[in-house]
N, C-alpha and C positions, 0 to 999 in steps of 0.2 A: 590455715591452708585454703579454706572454702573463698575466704576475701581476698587471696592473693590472686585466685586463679578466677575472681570476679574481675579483678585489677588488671590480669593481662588479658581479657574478655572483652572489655570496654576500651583499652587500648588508647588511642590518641583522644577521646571523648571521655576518660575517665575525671582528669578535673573539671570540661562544661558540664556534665552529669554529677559530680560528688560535691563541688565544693559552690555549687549553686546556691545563692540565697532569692527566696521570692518575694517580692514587694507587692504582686498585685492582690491575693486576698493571703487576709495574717495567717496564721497557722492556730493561731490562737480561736480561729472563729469557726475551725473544722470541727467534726467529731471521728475522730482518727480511731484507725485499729486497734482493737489494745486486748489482754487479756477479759475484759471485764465489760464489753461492747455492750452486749447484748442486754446487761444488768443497766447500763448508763443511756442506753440508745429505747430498743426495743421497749422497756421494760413500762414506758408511759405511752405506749403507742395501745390502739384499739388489737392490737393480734392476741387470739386466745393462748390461751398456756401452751398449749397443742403447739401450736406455731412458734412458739418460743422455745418447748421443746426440740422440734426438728432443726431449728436453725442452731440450737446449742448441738445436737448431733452432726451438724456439718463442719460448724468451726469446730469442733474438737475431736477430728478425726485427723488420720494421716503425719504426716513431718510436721505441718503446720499448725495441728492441735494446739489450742490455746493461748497459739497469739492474734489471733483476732483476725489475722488473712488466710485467703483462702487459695486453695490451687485445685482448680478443675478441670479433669479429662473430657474435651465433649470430642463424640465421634458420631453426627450426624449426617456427616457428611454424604454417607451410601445411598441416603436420599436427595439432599442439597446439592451434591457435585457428582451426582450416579458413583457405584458401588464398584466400577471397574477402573473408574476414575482415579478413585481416591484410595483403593485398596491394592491395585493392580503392582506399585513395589514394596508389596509386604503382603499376601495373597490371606497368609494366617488371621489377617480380623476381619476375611469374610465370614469366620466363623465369631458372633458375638460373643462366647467365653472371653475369647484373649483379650476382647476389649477392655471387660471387668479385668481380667488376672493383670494388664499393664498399669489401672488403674489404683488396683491395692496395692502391687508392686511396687510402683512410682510412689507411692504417699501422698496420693490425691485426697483428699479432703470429700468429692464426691466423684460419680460418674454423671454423665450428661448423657443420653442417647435416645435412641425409639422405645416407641412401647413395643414393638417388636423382639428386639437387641434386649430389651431387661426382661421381658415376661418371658421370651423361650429360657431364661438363665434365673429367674426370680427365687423361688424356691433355696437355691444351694446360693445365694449370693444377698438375698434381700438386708438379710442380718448381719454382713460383712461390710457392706459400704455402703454411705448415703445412695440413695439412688434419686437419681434427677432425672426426669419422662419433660420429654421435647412435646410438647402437644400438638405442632404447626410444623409445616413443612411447605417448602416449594419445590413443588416437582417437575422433572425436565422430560416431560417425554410428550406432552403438548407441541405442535409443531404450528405456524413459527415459536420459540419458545416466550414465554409471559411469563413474569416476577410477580408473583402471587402467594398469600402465606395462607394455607385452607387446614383447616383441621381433621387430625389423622385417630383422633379417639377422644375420649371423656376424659373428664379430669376427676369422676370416680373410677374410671378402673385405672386411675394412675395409683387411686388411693390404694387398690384392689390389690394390686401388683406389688404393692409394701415400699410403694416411694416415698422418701422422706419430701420432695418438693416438686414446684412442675416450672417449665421455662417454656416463652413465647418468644417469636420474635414479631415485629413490627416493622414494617417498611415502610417508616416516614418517608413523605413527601411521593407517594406513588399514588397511582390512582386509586387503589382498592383501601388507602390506610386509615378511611375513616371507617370504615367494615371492619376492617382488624382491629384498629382500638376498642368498637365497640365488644368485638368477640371477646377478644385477651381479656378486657375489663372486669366479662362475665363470667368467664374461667379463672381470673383471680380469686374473684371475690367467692367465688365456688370453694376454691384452694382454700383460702382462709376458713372457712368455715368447717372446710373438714382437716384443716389442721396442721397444711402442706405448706413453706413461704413460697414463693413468686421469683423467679430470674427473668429477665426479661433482655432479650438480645431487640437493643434498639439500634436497627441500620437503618441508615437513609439511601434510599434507591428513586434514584432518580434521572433519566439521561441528559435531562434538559441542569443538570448541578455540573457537569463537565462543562467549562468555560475556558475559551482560548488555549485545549490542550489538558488543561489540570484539573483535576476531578476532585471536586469538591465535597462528595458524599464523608468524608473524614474529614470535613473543617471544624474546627474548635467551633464556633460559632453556632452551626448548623443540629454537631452531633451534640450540642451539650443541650440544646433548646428540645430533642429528639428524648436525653437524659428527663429532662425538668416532666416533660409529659407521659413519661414513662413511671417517675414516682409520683405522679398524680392519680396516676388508675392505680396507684400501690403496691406496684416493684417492690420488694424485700431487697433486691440485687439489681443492680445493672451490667452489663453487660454492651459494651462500646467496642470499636475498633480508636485507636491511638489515632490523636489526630497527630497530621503533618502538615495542615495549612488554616489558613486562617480567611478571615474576610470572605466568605462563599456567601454570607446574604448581600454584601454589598456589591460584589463581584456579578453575581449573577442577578440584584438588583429584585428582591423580593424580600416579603417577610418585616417586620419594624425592626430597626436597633438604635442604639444612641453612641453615638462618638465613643463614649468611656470604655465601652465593651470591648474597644480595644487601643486605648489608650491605658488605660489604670487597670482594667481586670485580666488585661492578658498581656504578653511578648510573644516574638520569637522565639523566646527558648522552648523546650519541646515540653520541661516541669510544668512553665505557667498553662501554657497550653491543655496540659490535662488536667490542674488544678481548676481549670475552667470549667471542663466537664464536672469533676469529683464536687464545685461550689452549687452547680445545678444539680445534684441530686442532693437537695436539701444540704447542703454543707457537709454533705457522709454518712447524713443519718440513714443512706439508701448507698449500703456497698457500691465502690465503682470497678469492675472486672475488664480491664483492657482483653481484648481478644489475639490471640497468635498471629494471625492470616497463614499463609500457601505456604508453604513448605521452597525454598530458592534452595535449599541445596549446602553448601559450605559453610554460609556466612547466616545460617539459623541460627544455633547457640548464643553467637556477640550480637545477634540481634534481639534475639527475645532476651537475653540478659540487659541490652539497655533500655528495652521496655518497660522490665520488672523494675529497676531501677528510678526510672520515671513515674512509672502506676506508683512505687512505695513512695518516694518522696514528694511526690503530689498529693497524699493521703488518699489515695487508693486502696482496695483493697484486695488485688492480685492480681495473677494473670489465671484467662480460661482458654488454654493451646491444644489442639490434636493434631492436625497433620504433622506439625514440625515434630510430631511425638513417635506417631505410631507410621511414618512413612519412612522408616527406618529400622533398624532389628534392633527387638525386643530391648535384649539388655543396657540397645546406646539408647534406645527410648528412654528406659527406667533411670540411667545415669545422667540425661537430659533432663527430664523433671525435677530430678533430682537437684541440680545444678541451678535450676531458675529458682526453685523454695529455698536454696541457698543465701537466694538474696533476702529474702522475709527473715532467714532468720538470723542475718548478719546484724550486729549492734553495730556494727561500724557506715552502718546505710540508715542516713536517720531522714527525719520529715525537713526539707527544706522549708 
């Protein structure tokens, strides 16, 4: 029942999405989700046991316990897109509870939010669900406004707070992102040591990346080189927006590439596309987490279902969505997430 009503989700895109084969890197050369990730991946890397323990608390929690993807509620938004913004049709998660309760609910694997949002709830929720602490934020009440990621606490009292992990984001190609790499880097490697893994939300923010109309900040190209530097400071997880275009170094005429990058390592189709990103996070050995985006209204559902879709058969490793989540009542929320972990754990949706 769950694959049929993936089938009329996807709709006229169901064969370019299902019966997709990819030529540009083999399938063979990824390290794909699987029961046993962590024993196969992690297990020869420098992360303490600590760290391996938390990241086995994440993937084995929720709907998607056990098979090696993940489905993450972030709701940071109340700082990123202000709190009246992003709350204002669904008023209920100005109160941080509901955010956790949509997130056990739904069978999120973790929550993502403030140390605000988990510390006033920490106590009655710590030992219920992974907890993921946003450390960085960009805040809008600076006039004219500035795309800036500053840090909003430590990454001991994330530990403090009983998080299982901490998430940054970085805004390649901005002014400020040699500062922020340098921060993130030292709050990783902080993470590591006391035992926490690492998500790291790599956006590329740029105005000078919009060329002739199309905005490039979501080129394969661009966000997957944005991926490669992100498991270099030692992402556990990435965390990308889906791309929809291609060619943005060439386009906008920066940065090196060679021909092949998008002759033989990528296409048009939307798979090779993010297999592009998923090859630059070390071929998988660094989770790839396509992101939701904005909430459009209607046509959410067949959209983040052809996401999920795409992230799985790309060897990805989920989707991390909240507007399209919780910008709607409660229980279509819960039946939303529901509906996207559907695709994880459909056998009938395999790795292209």
């Amino acid at each position: 029942m769950a694959f049929q009503k993936i089938l009329q989700l996807l709709g006229n895109d169901a064969d370019h999405l299902l019966n997709h084969s990819c030529h540009t890197f083999s399938r063979e050369l990824l390290h794909v989700p699987s029961p046993s990730f962590i024993d196969q991946v992690f297990i020869d890397s420098n992360r303490n046991p600590q760290v391996l323990r938390n990241l086995s608390a994440m993937f084995n929690h929720g709907r998607l316990a056990g098979t090696g993807y993940l489905s993450i509620l972030p709701v940071d938004q109340g700082i990123e897109h202000t709190a009246g913004a992003s709350f204002a049709k669904n008023p209920m998660y100005f109160d941080p509870e509901n955010i956790i309760k949509l997130a056990i609910e739904g069978g999120s694997n973790a929550v993502a939010t403030t140390f605000g949002n988990l510390g006033s709830v920490a106590r009655k929720y710590a030992h219920k669900i992974p907890f993921l602490v946003k450390l960085n934020h960009n805040e809008l009440l600076t006039y004219p406004t500035k795309y800036d990621q500053i840090m909003f606490g430590s990454v001991r009292e994330a530990w403090n707070l009983g998080a299982a992990a901490v998430g940054a984001t970085i805004y390649f190609g901005s002014e400020e992102s040699d500062r922020q790499i340098v921060e993130v880097a030292k709050a990783f490697e902080q993470a590591h040591q006391l035992g926490m893994p690492t998500v790291l939300w790599c956006y590329c923010r740029n105005n000078a990346f919009t060329k002739e109309g199309i905005n490039y900040e979501s080129s394969a190209d661009i966000t997957a080189q944005a991926n490669h530097i992100g498991v270099t400071i030692q992402a556990d997880i990435i965390k990308q927006k889906m791309p929809n275009v291609n060619g943005g170094f060439t386009k906008i005429g920066f940065s090196k590439t060679d021909p092949l990058m998008y002759t033989e390592l990528s296409t048009e189709h939307p798979i090779d596309l993010c297999r592009y990103q998923v090859a630059n996070c070390y071929m998988g050995r660094a989770g790839l987490i396509n992101s939701g985006g904005e909430s459009k209204g209607a046509s959410d559902l067949a959209d983040s279902v052809k996401n999920a879709v795409v992230n799985k058969r790309a060897g990805g490793t989920g989707l991390i969505l909240g507007r399209r989540a919780f910008q709607r009542p409660f229980k279509e929320g819960v039946d939303f997430l529901h509906t996207i972990q559907d695709v994880y754990l459909s056998k009938e949706i395999g790795l292209a």
